[in-house]
C-alpha positions in Angstrom: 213.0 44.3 -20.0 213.2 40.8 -19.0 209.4 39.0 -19.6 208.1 37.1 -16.2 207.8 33.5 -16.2 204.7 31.6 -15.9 203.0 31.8 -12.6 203.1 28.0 -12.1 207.0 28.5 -12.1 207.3 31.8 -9.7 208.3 30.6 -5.7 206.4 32.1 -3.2 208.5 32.9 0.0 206.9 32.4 3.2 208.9 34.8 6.0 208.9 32.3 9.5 209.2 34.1 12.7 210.5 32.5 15.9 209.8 33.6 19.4 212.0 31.7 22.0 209.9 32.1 25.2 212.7 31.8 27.9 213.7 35.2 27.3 210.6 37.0 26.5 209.5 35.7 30.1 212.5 36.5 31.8 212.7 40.0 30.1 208.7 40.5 31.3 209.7 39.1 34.6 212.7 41.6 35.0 210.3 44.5 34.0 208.0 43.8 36.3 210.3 43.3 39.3 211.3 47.0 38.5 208.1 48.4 38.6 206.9 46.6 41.3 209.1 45.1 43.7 206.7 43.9 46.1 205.7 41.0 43.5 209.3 39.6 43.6 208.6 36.6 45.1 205.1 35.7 42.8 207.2 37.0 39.9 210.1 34.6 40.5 207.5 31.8 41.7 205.6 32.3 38.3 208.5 32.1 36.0 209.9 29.0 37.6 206.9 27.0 37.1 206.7 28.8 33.4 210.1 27.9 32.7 209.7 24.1 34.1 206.3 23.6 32.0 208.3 24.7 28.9 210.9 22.8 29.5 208.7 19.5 29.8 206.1 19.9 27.1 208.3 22.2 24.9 206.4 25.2 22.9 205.5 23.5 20.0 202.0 25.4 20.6 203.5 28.8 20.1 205.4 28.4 17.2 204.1 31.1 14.5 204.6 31.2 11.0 
């Protein structure tokens, strides 16, 4: 059986998840036009400006680790 090292040698591995928001929004978007089709146009309206503001100021604000 092969002895551990010293804890001031063992690596801790952090796991870093990404979420790209362009899709998640268009994939909520999409949903909701199925449900409810009457909200096309303030869905469509909404993920314009959501797509626009993203692509401005970026999403450095929901980046998760």
């Amino acid at each position: 059986m092969a002895a551990r090292p010293p804890a001031r040698f063992r690596l801790e591995q952090a796991m870093n998840i990404t979420v790209n928001a362009g899709p998640l929004i268009s994939l909520i978007a999409g949903i909701l036009i199925l449900i409810i089709p009457r909200l096309l146009n303030y869905i469509v309206a909404i993920y314009l400006i959501l797509i626009g503001l993203i692509g401005l100021f970026g999403v450095g604000a929901l980046h998760t680790t």
